[in-house]
C-alpha positions as CSV (number, residue, x, y, z in Angstrom):
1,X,-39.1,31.3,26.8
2,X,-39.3,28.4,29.0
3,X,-35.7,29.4,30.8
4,X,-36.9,33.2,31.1
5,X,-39.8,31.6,33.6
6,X,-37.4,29.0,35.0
7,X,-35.5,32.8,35.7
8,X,-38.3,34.5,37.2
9,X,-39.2,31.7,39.7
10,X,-36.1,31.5,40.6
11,X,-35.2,35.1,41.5
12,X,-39.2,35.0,43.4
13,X,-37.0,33.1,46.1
14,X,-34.2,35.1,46.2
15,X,-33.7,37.0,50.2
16,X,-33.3,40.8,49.8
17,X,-31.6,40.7,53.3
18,X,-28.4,38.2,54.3
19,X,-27.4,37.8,57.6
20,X,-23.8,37.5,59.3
21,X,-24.7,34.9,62.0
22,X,-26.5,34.0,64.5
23,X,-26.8,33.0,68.6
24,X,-25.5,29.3,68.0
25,X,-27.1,28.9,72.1
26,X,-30.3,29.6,70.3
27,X,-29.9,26.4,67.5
28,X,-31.1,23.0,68.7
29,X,-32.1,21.3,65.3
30,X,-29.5,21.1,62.5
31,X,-30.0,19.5,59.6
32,X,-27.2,19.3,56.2
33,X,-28.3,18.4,52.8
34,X,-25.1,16.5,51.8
35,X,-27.2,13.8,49.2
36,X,-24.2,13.7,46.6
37,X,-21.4,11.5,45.6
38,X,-18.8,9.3,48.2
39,X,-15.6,11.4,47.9
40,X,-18.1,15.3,48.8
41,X,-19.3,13.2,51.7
42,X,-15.9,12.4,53.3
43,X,-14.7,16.3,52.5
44,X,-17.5,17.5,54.3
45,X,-17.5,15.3,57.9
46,X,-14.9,17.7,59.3
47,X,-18.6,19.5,59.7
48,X,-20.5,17.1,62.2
49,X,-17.7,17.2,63.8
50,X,-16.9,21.1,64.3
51,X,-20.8,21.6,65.1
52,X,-21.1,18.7,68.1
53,X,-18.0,20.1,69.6
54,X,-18.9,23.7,69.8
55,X,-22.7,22.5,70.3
56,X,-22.9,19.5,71.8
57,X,-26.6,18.8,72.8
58,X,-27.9,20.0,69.0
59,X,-29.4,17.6,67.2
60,X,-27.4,16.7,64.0
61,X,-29.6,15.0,60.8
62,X,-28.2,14.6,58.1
63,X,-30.0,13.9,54.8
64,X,-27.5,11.6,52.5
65,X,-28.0,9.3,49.5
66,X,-28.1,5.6,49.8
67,X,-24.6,5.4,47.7
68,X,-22.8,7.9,50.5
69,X,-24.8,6.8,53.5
70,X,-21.9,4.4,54.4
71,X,-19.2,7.0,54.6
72,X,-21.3,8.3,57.9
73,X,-23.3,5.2,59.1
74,X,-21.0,5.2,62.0
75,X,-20.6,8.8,62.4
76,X,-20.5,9.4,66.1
77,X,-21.4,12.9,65.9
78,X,-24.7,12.3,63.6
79,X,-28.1,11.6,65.6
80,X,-30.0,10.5,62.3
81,X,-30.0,10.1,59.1
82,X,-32.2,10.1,56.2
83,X,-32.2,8.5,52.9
84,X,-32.3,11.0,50.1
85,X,-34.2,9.6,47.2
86,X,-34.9,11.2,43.2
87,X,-38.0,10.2,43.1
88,X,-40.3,12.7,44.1
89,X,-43.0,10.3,45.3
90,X,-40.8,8.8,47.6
91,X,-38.6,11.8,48.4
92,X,-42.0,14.0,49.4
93,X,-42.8,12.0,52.2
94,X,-39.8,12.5,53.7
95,X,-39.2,15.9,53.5
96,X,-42.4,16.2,55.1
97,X,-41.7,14.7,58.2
98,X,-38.8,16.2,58.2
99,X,-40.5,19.9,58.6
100,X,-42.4,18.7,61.6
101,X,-39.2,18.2,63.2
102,X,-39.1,22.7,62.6
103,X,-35.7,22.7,62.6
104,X,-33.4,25.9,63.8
105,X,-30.5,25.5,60.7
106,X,-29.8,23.9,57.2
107,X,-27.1,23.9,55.6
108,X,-26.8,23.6,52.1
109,X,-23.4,22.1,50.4
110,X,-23.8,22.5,46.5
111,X,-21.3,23.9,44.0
112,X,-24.2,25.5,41.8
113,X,-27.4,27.2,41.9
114,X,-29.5,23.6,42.2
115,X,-33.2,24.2,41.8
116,X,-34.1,21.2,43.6
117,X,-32.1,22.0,46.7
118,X,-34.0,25.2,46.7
119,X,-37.3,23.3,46.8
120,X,-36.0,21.3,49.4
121,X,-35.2,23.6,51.5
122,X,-38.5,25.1,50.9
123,X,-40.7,22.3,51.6
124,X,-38.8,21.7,54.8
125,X,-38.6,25.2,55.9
126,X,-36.2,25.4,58.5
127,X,-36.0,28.7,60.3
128,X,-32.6,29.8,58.5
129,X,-30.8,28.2,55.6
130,X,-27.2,28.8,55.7
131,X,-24.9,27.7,52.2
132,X,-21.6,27.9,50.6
133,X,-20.6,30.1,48.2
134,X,-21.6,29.4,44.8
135,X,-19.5,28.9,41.8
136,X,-21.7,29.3,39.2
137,X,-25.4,30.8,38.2
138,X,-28.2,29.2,36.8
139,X,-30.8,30.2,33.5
140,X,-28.8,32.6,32.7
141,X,-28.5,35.1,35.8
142,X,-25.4,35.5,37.5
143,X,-24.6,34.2,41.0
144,X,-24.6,37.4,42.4
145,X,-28.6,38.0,41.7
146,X,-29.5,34.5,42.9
147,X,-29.2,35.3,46.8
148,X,-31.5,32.3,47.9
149,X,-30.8,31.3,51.5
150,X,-30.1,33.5,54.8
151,X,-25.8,32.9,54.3
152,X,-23.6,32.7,52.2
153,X,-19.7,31.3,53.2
154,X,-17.3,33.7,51.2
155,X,-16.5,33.5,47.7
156,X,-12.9,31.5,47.8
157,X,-11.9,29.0,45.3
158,X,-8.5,28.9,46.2
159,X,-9.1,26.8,49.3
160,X,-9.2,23.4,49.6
161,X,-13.0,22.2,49.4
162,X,-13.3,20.4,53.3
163,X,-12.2,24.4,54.2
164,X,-15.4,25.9,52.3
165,X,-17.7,23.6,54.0
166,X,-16.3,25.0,57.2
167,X,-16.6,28.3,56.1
168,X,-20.4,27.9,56.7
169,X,-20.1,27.3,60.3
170,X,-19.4,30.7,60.5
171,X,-23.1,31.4,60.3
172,X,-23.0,29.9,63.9
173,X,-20.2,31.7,65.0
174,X,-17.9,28.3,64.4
175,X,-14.3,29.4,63.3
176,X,-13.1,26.1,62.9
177,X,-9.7,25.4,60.3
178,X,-9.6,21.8,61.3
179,X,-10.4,20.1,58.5
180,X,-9.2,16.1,59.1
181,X,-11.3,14.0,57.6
182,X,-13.6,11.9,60.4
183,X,-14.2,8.2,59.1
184,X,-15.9,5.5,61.4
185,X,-15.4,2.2,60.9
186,X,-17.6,-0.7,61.8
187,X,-16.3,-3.7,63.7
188,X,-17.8,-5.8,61.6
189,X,-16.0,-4.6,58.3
190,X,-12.4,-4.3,60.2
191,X,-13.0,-8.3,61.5
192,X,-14.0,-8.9,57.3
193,X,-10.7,-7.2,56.1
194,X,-8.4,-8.9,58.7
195,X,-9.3,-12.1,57.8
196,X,-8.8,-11.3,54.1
197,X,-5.5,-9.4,54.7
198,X,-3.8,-12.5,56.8
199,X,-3.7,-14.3,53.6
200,X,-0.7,-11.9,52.4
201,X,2.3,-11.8,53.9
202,X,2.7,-8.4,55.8
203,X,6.2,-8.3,54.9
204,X,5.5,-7.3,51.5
205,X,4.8,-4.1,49.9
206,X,0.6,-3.5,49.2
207,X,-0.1,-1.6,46.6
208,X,-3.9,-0.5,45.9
209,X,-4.9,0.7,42.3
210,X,-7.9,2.6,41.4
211,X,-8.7,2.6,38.2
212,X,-11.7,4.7,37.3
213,X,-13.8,8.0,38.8
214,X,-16.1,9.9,37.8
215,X,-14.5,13.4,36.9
216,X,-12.3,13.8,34.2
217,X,-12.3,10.6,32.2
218,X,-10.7,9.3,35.3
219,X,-9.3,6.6,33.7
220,X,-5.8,4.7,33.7
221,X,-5.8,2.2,30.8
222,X,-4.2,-1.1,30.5
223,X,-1.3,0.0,28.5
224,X,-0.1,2.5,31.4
225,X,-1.2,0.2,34.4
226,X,1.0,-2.6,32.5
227,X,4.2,-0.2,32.7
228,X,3.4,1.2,36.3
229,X,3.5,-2.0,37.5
230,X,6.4,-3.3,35.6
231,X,8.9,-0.6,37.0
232,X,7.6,-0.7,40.2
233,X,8.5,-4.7,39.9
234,X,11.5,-4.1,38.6
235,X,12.7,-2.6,42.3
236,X,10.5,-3.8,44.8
237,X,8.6,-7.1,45.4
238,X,4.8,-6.2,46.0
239,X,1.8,-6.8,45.9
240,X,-1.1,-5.2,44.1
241,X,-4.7,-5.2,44.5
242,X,-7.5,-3.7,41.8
243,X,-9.7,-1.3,44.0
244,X,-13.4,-1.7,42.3
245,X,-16.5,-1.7,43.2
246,X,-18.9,-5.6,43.4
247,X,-20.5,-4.7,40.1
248,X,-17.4,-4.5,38.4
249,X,-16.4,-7.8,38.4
250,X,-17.2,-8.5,34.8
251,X,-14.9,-5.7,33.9
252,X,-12.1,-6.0,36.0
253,X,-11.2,-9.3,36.3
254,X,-11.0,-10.2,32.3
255,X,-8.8,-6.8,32.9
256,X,-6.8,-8.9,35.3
257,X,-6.6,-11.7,33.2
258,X,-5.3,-9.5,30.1
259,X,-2.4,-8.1,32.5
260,X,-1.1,-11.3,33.1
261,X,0.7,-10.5,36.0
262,X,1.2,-13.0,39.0
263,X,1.3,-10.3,41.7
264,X,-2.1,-8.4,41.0
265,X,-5.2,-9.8,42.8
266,X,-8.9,-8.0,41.8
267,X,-10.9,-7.2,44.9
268,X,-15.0,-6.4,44.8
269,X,-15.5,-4.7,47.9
270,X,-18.7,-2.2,49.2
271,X,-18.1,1.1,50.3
272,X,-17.8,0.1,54.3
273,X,-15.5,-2.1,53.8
274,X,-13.1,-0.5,51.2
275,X,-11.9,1.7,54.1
276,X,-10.9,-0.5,56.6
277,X,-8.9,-2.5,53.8
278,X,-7.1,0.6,52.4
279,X,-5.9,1.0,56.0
280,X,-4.6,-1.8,55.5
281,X,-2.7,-1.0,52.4
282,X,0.8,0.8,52.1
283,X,0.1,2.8,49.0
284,X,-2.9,3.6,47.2
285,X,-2.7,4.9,43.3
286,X,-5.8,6.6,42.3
287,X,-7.6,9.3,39.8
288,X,-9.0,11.9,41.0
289,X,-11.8,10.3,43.3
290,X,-13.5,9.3,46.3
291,X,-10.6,6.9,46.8
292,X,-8.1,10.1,47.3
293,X,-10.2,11.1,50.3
294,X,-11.2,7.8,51.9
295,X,-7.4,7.0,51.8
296,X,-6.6,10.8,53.2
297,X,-8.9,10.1,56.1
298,X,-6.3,7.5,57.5
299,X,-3.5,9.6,56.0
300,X,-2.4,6.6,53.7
301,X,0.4,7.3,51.4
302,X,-1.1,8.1,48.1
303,X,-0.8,9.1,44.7
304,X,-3.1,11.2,42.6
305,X,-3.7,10.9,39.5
306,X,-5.0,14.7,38.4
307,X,-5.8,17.1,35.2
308,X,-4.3,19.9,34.7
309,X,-7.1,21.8,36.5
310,X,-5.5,24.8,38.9
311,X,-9.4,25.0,40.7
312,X,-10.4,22.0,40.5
313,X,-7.0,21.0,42.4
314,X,-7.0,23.9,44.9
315,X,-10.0,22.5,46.0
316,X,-10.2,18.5,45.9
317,X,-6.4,17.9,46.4
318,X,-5.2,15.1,48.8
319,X,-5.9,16.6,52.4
320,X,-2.5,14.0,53.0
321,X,0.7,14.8,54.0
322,X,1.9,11.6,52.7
323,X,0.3,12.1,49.2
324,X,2.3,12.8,45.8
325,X,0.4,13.8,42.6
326,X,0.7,13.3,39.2
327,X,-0.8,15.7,36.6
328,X,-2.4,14.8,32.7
329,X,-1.3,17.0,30.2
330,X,-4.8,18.0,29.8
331,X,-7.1,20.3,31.2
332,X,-10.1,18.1,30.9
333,X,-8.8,14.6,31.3
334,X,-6.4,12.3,33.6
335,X,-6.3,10.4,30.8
336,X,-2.9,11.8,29.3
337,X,-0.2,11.3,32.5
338,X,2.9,9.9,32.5
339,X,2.9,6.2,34.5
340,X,6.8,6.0,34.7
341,X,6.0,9.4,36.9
342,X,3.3,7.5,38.7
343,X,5.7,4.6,39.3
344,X,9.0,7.1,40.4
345,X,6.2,8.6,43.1
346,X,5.4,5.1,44.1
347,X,9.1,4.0,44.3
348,X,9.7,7.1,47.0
349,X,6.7,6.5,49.2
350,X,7.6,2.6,49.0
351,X,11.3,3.7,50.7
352,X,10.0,4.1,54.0
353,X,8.4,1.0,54.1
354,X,11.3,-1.1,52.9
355,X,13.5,0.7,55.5
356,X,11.3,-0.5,58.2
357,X,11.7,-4.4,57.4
358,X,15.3,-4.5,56.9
């Protein structure tokens, strides 16, 4: 009974009109709703990008989370933003004073049907509300009934994820394919990293390893890291580093300890500073998650660890043309891949760099 009313409110919202676009010379407020995890924040700044360059005098907010807030903190093409918060007595407040500000445009990023994005928008109540396409319904009623905002991208999940955010510009008459990632560092991270780096010697091979992430069971266990690093040893001397996060220390480094390997170093860095170091790096090995895209941003050769997921690839796949990917046997997990594959793709994007310090 209770999701038959959930239903009802929900279709009260829905817009019995959509509209194709509209006079982007008339938009001088824009604000996106991107408050969700690291890797959907560096897939979607090819956006703030797109929208300063064919509008360059609109004013661009952005409301992020404090966890992906770093990935744009030094976005040039972002005039503010604001921290999203889950607490309703906090986030209220906020999206208050953020209707005074009567903006023209918001767009709206989610997979889903998301309730709460719908009240957002609502309590904010910008003059149009412009979204991607969604993938799925919500309570029970098909996507198709749940026409919410003003736009809808089309419906494509073949395409690569960075190109559905795109999509949306449409609504402003923004065509845009360009869909390189747009990562800022700040000078005082790139200063912390060189310092750290210079203990290495640059002559030898870095290797970054990413453990965990949060699709999937993203997850390469000891057992496998043991034998990736192993045959990558057996041809090439390198140097590897743990990619993990500051409150993983008390997992990772008895990890390290267990591995007992000489060449293997943990490292506990935030979110700012990971991507200056894995510029710094000459192959990252990762699941399927933020990592990929952070390292795809400064076209880092990678390799992806990914399940056997056609639309889930299609859409989150390394935007790298140095990237190689390995695939679990599994639908639902990276759990069950192959690390001597892992370690072959490693071996082939390590060539070029040996060839360069003969």
């Amino acid at each position: 009974m209770l999701r038959f009313i959930k239903s009802r409110i929900l279709l009260s919202f829905c817009r019995k009109k959509q509209i194709n676009n509209i006079d982007p010379d008339t938009v001088k407020k824009i604000l996106v709703l991107k408050y969700d995890r690291i890797g959907d924040m560096v897939v979607a700044t090819p956006v703030f990008r797109e929208i300063k360059k064919s509008i360059p005098n609109v004013e661009l907010v952005v409301l992020a989370s404090n966890i992906n807030r770093p990935i744009i903190a030094n976005n040039p093409y972002i005039d503010d933003i604001v921290l999203y918060s889950n607490n309703w007595i906090k986030l209220l407040p906020k999206l208050l004073s953020l209707r005074k500000k009567k903006f023209d445009v918001c767009f709206e990023f989610e997979a889903g049907v998301v309730p709460r994005s719908i009240l957002v928008t609502k309590i904010i109540k910008p003059k149009y509300t412009a979204a991607v396409f969604k993938q799925h319904g919500k309570y029970g009623l098909p996507v198709e009934k749940l026409k919410v905002y003003d736009f809808y991208s089309k419906y494509d999940v073949d395409s690569h994820r960075s190109i559905n955010f795109l999509d949306v510009l449409n609504f402003l008459k923004i065509n845009s394919r360009n869909n390189t990632y747009d990562l800022h560092m700040s000078r005082q991270s790139i200063l912390k990293i060189d310092k750290f780096v210079k203990n290495f010697d640059p002559k030898i091979i870095k290797i970054g390893l990413n453990l965990e992430g949060s699709k999937y069971n993203g997850k390469i266990s000891v057992t496998k890291l043991r034998t990736i690093i192993d045959k990558i040893n057996d041809d090439y001397k390198a140097i590897f580093f743990i990619l993990a996060s500051p409150w993983e220390r008390g997992v990772i480094e008895p990890l390290t300890e267990q591995l007992s390997v000489k060449n293997i170093y943990p490292t506990f860095f935030n979110i700012s500073d990971i991507q200056p170091f894995l510029c710094r790096l000459h192959i990252v090995i990762s699941v399927d998650t933020s990592i990929v895209h952070i390292a795809s941003a400064f076209n880092i050769p990678t390799v992806g660890i990914y399940a056997d997921d056609k639309v889930n690839f299609s859409q989150w796949s390394p935007n790298n043309n140095k990237s190689k990917v390995v695939f679990s046997r599994s639908h639902e997990s990276t759990l069950d891949f192959n690390p001597l594959e892992v370690a072959q793709n490693v071996k082939e994007l390590a060539t070029s760099f040996v060839d360069c310090h003969k």
